[in-house]
N, C-alpha and C positions, 0 to 999 in steps of 0.2 A: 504494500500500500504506500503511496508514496505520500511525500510532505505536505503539499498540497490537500490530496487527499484526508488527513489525519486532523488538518486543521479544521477543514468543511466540518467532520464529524465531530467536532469538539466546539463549534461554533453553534450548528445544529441542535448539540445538547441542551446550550443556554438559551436557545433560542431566540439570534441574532443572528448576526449576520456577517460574512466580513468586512463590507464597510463600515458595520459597526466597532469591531473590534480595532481598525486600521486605526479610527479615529480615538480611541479610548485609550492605543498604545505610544499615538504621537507617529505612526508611519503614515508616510505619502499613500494617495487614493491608486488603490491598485496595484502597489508594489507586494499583499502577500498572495496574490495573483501570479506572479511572476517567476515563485517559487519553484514552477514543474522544469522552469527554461532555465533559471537564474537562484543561485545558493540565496541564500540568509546571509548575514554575518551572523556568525556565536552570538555577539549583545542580543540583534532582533528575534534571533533564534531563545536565549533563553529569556527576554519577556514573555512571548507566546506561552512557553512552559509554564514562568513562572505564573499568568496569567490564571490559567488554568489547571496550577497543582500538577503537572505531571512532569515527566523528566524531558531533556533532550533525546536523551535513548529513546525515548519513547516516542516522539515527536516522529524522529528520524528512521523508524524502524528496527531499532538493536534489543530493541525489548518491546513484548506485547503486555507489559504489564506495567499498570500507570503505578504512580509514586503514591497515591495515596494507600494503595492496595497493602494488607495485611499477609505476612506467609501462609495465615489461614483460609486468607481469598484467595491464594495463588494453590492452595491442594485443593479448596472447593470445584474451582473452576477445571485444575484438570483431569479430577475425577470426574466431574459432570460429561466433558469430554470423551474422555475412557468408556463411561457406563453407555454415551448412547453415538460412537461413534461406529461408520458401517461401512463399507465400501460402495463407495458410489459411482452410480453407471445414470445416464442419462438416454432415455430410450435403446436400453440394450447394449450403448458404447460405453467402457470404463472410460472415465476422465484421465487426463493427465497428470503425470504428479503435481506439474504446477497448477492444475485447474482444484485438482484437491488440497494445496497449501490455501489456496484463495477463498476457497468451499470455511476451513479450518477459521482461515481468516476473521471474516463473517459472522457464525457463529460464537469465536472467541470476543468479536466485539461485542457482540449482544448480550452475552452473558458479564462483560465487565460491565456495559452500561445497566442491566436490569440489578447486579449487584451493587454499583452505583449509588441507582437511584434507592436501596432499600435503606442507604445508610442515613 
């Protein structure tokens, strides 16, 4: 999932927007747009995080587990995973490995945000 991408969902959460947050952070209109073509610097990179309690790993893809998460959310969730994960085929064809990382992907957000939102 890329940078880009992680921010929409964690913008999505607050339910906002990124103009909203550009503005909130003191960045130009459109520059965390630009992300997918063009890096961050480190600074803008960890306001975003800091922003939003989560890490740069996390931002950046090095970890799919945010900062505020407890090691007891981090065995909930991949037990949850373990008990009902299954081989996946889509009309008779298995996916690819990267189409089942992406599958994994997905799932593992939904379960951090449902865990999330319980706290």
């Amino acid at each position: 999932m890329s940078l880009l991408v992680k921010v929409k969902d964690l913008v999505d959460e607050k339910k906002m927007t990124i103009a909203e947050l550009e503005r909130k952070l003191d960045f130009s209109q459109g520059s965390i747009s630009k992300w997918d073509k063009q890096s961050p610097s480190s600074e803008r990179l960890q306001k975003v995080a800091n922003y939003f309690s989560v890490s740069t790993d996390y931002l950046l893809g090095l970890t799919n587990v945010p900062q505020w998460a407890t090691p007891q959310d981090v065995l909930d969730i991949e037990r949850a995973l373990q008990l009902n994960s299954t081989i996946v085929a889509y009309d008779g064809i298995e996916l690819t490995d990267e189409e089942k990382e992406q599958v994994d992907a997905i799932i593992r957000g939904v379960l951090w945000k449902h865990l999330k939102n319980k706290k």
